[in-house]
Biopython code that builds the backbone (N, CA, C, O; Angstrom):
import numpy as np
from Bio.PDB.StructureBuilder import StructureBuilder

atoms = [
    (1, "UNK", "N", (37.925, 7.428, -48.556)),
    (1, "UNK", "CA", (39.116, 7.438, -47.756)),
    (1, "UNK", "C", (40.300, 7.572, -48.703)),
    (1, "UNK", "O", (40.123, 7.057, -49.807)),
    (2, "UNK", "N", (41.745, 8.300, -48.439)),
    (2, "UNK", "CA", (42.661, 8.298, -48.954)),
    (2, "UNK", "C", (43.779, 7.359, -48.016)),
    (2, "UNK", "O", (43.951, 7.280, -46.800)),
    (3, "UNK", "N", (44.268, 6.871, -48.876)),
    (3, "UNK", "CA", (45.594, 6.024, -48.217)),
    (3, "UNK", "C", (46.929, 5.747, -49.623)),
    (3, "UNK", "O", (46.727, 5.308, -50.755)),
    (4, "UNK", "N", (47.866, 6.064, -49.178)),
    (4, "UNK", "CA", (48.875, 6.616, -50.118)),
    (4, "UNK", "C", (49.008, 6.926, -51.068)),
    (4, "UNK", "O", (49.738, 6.444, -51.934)),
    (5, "UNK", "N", (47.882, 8.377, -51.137)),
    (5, "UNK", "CA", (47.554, 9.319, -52.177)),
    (5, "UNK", "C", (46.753, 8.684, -53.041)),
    (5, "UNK", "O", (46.581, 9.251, -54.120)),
    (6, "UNK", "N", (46.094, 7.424, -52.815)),
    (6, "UNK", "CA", (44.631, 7.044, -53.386)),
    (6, "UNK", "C", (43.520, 6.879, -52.600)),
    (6, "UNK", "O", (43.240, 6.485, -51.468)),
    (7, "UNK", "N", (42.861, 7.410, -53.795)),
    (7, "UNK", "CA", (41.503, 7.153, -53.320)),
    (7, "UNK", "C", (40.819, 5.631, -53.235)),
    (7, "UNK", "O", (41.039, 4.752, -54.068)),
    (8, "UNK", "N", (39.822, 5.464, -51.903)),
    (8, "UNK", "CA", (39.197, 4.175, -51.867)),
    (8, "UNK", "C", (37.824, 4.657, -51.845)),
    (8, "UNK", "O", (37.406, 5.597, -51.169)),
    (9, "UNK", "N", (37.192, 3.959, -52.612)),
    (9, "UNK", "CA", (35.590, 4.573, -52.506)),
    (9, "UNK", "C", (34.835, 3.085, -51.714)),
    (9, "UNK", "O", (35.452, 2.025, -51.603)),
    (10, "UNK", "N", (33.694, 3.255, -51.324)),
    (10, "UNK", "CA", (32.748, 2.270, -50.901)),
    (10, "UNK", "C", (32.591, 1.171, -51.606)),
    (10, "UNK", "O", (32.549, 0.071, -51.056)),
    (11, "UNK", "N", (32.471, 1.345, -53.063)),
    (11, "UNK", "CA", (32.524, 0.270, -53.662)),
    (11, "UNK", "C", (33.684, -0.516, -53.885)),
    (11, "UNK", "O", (33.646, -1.687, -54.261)),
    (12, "UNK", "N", (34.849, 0.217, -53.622)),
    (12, "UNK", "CA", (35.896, -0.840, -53.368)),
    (12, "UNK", "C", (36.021, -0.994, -52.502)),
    (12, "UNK", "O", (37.119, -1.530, -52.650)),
    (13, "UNK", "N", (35.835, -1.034, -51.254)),
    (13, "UNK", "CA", (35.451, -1.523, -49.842)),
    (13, "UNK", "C", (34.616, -2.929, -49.957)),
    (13, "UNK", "O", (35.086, -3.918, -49.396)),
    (14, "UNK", "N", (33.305, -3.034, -50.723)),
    (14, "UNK", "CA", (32.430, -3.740, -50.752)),
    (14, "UNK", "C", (33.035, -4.548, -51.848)),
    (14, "UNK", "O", (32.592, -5.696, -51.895)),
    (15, "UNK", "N", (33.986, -4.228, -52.797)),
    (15, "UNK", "CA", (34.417, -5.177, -53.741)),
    (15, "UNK", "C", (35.577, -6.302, -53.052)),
    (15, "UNK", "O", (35.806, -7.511, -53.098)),
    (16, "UNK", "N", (35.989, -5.386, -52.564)),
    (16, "UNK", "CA", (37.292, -5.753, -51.519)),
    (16, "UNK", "C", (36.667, -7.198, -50.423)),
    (16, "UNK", "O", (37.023, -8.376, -50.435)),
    (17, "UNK", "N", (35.754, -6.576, -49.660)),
    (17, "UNK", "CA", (35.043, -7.864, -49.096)),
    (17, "UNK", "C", (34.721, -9.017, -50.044)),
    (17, "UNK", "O", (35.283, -10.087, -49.809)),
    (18, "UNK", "N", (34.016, -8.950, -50.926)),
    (18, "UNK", "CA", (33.370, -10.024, -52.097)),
    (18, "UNK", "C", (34.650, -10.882, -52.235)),
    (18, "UNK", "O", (35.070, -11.979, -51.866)),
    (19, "UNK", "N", (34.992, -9.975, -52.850)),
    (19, "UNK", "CA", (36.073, -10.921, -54.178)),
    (19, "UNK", "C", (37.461, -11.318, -53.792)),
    (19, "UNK", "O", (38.015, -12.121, -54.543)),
    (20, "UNK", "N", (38.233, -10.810, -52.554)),
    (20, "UNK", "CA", (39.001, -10.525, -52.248)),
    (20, "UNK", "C", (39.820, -11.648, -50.935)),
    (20, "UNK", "O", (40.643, -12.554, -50.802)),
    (21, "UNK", "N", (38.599, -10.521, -49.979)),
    (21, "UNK", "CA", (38.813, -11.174, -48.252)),
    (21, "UNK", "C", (37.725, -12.352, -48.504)),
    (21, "UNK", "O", (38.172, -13.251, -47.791)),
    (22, "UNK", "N", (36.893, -12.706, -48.938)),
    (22, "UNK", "CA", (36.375, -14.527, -49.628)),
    (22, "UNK", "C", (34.800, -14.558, -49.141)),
    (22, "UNK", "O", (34.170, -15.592, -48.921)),
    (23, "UNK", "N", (34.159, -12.870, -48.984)),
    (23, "UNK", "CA", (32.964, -13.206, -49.013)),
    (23, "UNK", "C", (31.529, -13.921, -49.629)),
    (23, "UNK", "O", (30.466, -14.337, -49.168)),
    (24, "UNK", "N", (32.281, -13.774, -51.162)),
    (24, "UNK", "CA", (31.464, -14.457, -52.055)),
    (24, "UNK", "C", (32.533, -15.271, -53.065)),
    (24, "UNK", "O", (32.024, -16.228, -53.649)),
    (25, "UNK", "N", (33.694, -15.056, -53.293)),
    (25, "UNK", "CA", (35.104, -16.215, -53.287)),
    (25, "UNK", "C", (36.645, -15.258, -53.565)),
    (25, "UNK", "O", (36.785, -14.120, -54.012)),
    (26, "UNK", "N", (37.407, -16.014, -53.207)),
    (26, "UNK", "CA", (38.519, -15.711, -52.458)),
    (26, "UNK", "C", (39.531, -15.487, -53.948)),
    (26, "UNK", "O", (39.665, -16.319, -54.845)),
    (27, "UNK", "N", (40.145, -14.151, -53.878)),
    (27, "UNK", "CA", (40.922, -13.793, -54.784)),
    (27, "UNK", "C", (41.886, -12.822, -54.326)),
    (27, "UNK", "O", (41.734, -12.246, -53.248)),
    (28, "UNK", "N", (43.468, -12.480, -55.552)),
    (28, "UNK", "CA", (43.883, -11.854, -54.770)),
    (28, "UNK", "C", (43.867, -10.578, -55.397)),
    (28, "UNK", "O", (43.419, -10.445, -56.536)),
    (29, "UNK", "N", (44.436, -9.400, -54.572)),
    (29, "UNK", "CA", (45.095, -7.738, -55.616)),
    (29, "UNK", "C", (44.861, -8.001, -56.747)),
    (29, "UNK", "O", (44.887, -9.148, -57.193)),
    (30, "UNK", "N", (44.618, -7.074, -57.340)),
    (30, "UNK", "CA", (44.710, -6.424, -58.972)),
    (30, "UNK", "C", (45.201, -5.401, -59.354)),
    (30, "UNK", "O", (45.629, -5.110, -60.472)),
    (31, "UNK", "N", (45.129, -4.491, -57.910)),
    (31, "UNK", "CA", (45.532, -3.051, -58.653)),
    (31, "UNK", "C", (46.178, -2.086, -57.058)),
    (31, "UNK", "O", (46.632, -2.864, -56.218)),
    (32, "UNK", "N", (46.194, -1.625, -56.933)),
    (32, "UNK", "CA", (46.992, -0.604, -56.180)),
    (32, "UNK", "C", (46.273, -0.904, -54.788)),
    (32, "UNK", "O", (46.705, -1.621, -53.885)),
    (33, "UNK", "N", (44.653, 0.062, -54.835)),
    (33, "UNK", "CA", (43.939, 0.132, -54.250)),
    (33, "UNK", "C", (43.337, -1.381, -53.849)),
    (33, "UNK", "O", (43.416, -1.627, -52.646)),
    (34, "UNK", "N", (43.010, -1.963, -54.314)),
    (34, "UNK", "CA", (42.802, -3.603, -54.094)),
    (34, "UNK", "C", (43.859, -4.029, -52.597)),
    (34, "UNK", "O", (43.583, -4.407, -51.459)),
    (35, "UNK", "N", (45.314, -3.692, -53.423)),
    (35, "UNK", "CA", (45.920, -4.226, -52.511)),
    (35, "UNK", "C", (46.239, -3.974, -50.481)),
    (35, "UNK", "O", (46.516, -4.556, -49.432)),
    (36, "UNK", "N", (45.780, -2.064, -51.392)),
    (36, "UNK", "CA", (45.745, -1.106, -50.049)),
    (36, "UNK", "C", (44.810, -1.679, -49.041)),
    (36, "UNK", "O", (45.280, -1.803, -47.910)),
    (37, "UNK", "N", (43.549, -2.061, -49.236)),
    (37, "UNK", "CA", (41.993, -2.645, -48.894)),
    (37, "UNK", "C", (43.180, -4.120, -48.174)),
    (37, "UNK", "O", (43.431, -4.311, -46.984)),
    (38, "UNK", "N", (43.620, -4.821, -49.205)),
    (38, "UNK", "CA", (43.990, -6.277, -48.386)),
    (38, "UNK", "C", (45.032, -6.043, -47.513)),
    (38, "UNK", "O", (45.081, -6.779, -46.527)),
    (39, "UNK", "N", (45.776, -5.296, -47.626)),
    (39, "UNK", "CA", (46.568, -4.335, -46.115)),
    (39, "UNK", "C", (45.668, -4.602, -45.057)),
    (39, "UNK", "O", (45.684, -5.505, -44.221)),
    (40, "UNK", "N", (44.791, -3.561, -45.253)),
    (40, "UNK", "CA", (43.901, -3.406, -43.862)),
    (40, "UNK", "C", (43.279, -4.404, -43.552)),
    (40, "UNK", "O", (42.936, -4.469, -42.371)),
    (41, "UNK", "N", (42.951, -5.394, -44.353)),
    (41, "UNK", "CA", (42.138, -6.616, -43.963)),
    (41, "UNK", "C", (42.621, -7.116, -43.586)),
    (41, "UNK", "O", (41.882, -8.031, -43.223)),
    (42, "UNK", "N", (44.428, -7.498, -43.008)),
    (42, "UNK", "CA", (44.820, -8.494, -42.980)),
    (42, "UNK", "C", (45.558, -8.208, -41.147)),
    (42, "UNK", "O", (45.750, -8.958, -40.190)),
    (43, "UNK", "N", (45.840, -6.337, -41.472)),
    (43, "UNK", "CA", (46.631, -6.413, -40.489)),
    (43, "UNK", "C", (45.982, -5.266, -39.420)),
    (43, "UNK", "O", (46.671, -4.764, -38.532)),
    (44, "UNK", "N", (44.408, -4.892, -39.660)),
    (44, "UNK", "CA", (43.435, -3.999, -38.824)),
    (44, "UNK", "C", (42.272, -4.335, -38.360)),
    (44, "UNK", "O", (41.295, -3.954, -39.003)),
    (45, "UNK", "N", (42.145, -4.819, -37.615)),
    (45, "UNK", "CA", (41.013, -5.629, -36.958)),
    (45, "UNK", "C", (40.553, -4.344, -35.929)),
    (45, "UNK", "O", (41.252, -3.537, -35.316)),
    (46, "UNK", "N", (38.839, -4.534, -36.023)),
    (46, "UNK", "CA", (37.738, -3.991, -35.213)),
    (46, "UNK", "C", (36.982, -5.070, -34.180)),
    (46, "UNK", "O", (36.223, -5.929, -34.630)),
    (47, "UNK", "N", (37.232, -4.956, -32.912)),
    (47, "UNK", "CA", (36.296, -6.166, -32.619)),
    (47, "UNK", "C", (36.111, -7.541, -33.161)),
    (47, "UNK", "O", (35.086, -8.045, -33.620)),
    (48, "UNK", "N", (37.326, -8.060, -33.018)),
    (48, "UNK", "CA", (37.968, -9.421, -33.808)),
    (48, "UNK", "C", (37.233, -9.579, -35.396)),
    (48, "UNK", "O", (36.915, -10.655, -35.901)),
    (49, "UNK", "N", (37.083, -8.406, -35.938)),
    (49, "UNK", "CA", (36.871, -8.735, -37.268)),
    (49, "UNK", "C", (38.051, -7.529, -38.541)),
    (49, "UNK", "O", (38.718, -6.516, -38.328)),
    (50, "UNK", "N", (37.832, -8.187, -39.528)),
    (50, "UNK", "CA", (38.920, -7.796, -40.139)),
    (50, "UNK", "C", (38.355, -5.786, -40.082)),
    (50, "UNK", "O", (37.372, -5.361, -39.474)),
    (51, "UNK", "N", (39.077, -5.175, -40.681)),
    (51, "UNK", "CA", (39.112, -3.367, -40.324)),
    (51, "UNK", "C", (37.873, -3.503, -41.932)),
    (51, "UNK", "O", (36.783, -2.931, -41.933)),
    (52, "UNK", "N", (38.267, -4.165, -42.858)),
    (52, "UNK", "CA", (37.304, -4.313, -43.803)),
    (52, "UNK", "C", (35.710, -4.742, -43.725)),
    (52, "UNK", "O", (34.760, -4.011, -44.006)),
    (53, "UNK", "N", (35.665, -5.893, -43.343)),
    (53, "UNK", "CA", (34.446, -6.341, -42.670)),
    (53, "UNK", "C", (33.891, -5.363, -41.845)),
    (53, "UNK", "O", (32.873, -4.717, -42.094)),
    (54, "UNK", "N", (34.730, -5.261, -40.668)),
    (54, "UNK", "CA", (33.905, -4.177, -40.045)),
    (54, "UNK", "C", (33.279, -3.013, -40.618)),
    (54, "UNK", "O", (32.053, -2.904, -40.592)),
    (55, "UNK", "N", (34.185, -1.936, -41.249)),
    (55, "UNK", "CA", (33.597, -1.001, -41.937)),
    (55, "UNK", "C", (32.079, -1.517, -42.927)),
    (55, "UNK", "O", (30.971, -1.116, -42.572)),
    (56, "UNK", "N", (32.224, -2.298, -43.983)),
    (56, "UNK", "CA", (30.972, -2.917, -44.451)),
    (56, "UNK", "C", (30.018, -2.951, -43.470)),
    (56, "UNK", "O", (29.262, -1.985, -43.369)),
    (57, "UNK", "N", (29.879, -4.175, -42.496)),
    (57, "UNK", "CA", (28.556, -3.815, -41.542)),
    (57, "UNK", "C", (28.360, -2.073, -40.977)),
    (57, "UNK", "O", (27.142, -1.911, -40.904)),
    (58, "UNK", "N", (28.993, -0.911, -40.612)),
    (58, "UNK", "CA", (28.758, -0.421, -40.364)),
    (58, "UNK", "C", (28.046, 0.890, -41.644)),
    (58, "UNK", "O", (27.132, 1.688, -41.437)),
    (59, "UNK", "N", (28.854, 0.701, -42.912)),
    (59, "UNK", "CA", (28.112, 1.293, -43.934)),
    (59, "UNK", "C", (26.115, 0.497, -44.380)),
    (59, "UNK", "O", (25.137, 0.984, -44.946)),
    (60, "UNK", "N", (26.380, -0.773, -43.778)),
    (60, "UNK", "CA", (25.179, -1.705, -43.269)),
    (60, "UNK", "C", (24.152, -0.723, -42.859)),
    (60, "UNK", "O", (23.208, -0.139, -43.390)),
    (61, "UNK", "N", (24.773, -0.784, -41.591)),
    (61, "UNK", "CA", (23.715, 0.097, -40.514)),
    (61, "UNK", "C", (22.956, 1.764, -40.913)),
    (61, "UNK", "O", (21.934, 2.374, -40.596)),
    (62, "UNK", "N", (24.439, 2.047, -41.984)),
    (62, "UNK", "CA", (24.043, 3.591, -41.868)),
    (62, "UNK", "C", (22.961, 3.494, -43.477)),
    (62, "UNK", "O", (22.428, 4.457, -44.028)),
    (63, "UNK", "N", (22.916, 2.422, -43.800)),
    (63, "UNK", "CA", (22.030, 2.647, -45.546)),
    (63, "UNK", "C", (20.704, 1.775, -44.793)),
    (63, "UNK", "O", (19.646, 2.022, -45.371)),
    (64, "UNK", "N", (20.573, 0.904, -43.737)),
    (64, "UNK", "CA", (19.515, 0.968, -42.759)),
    (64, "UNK", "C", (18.734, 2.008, -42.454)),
    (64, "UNK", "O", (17.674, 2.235, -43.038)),
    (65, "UNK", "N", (19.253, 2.782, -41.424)),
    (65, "UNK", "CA", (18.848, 3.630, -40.870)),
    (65, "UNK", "C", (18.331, 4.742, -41.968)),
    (65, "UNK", "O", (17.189, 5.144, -41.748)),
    (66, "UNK", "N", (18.908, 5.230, -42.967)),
    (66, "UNK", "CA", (18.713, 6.071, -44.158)),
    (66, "UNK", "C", (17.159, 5.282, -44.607)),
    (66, "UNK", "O", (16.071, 5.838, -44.459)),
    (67, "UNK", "N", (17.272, 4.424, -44.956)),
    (67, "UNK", "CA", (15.839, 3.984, -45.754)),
    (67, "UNK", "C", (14.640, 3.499, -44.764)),
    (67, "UNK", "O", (13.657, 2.972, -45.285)),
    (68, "UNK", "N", (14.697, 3.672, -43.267)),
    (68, "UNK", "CA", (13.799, 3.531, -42.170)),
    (68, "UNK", "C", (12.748, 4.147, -42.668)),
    (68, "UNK", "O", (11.658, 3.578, -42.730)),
    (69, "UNK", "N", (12.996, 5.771, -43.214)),
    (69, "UNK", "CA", (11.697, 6.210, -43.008)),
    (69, "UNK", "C", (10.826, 5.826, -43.898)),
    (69, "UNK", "O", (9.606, 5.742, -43.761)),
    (70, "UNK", "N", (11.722, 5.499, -45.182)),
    (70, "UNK", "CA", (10.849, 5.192, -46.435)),
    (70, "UNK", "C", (10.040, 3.883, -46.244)),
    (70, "UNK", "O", (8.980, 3.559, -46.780)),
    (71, "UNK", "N", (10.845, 3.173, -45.297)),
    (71, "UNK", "CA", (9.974, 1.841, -45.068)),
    (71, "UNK", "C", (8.570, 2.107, -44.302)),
    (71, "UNK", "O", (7.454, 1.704, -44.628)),
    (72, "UNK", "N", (8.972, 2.958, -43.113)),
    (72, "UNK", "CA", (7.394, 3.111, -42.744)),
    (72, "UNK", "C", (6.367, 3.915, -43.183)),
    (72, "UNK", "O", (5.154, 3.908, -42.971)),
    (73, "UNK", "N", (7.150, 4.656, -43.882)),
    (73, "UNK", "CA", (6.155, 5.584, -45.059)),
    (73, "UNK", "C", (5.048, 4.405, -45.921)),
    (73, "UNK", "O", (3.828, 4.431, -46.084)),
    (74, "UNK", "N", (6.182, 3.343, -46.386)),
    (74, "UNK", "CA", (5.268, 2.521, -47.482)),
    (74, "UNK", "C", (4.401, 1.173, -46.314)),
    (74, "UNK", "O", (3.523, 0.429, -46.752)),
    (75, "UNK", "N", (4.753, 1.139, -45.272)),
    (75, "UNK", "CA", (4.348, 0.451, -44.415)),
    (75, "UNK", "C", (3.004, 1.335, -44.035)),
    (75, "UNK", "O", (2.051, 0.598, -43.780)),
    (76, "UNK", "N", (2.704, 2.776, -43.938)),
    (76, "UNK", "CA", (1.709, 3.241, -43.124)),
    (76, "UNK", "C", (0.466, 3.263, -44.790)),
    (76, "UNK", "O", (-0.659, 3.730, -44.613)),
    (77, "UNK", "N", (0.784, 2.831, -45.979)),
    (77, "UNK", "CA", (0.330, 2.783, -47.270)),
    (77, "UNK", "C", (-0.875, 1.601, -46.890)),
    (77, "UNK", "O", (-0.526, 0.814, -46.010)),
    (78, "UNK", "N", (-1.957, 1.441, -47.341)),
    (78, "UNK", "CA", (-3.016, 0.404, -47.036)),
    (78, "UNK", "C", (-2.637, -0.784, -47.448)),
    (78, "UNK", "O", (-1.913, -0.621, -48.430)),
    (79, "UNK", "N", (-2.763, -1.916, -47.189)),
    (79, "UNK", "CA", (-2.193, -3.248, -47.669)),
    (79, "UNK", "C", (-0.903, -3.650, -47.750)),
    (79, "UNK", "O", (-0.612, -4.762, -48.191)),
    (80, "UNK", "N", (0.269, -2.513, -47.203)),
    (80, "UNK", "CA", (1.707, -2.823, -47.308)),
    (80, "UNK", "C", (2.093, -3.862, -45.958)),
    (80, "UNK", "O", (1.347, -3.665, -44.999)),
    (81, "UNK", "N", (2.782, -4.563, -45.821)),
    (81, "UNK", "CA", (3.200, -5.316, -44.875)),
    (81, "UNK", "C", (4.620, -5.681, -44.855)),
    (81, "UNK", "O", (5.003, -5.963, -45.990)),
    (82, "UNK", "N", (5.630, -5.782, -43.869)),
    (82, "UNK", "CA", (6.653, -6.367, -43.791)),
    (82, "UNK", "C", (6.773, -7.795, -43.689)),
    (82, "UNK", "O", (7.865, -8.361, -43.751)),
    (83, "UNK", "N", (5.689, -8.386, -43.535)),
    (83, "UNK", "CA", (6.192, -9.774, -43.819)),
    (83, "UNK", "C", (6.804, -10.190, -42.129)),
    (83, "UNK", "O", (7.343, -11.292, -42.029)),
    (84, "UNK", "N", (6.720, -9.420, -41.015)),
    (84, "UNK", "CA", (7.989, -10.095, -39.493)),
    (84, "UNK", "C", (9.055, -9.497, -39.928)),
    (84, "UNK", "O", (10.078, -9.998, -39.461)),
    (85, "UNK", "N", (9.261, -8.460, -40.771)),
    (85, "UNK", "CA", (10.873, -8.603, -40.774)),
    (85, "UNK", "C", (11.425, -7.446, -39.675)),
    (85, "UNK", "O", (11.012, -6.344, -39.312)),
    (86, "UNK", "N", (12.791, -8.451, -39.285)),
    (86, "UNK", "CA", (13.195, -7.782, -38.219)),
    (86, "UNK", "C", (13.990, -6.462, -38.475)),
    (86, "UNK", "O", (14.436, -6.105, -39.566)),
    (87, "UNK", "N", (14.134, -5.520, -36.794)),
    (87, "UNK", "CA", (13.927, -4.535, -37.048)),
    (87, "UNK", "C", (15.379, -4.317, -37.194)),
    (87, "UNK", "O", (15.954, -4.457, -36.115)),
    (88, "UNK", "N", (16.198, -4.004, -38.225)),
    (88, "UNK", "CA", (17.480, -3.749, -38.504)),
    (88, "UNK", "C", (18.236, -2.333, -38.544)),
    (88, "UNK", "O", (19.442, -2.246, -38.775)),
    (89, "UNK", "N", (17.609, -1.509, -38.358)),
    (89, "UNK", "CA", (17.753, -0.115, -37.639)),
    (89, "UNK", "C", (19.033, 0.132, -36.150)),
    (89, "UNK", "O", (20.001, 0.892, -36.182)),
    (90, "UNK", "N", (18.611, -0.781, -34.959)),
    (90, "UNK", "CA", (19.731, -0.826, -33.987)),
    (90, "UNK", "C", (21.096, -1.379, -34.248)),
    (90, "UNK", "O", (21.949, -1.362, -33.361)),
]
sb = StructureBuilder()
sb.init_structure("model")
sb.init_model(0)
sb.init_chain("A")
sb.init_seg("    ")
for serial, (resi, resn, name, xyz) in enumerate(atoms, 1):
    if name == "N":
        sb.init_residue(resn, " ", resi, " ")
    sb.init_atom(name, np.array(xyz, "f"), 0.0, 1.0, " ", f" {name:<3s}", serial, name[0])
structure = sb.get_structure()
């Protein structure tokens, strides 16, 4: 994504959640883009969650759905098993 002529990549999306908005602990800006990310977190909400958060679960879903097939590929392999795990695809 671009937002005032910078670039934001995924991993600052996902850094942005961590370190930032206090997914794994709470810090503030560092740099341009940092701050652009805590913009949107603060003042863009999806479905009562921050515009940040949201995007994350939905890059979630789509690296899900991407590695489905490989899972049942190694699932249809003799002796492979999931263990119950649920189906995180929907």
């Amino acid at each position: 994504m671009f937002a005032r002529g910078e670039r934001l990549s995924v991993g600052d999306l996902i850094k942005q959640v961590a370190h930032i908005d206090g997914a794994v602990h709470k810090g503030k800006p560092t740099n341009v883009r940092e701050e652009l990310l805590d913009e949107m977190s603060r003042f863009m909400f999806f479905r009562d969650l921050p515009a940040t958060v949201h995007h994350v679960q939905l890059i979630g879903r789509i690296v899900v759905r991407a590695l489905t097939p490989l899972r049942d590929a190694i699932l249809t392999d003799k002796g492979a098993t999931d263990d119950g795990a649920p189906d995180l695809a929907s």
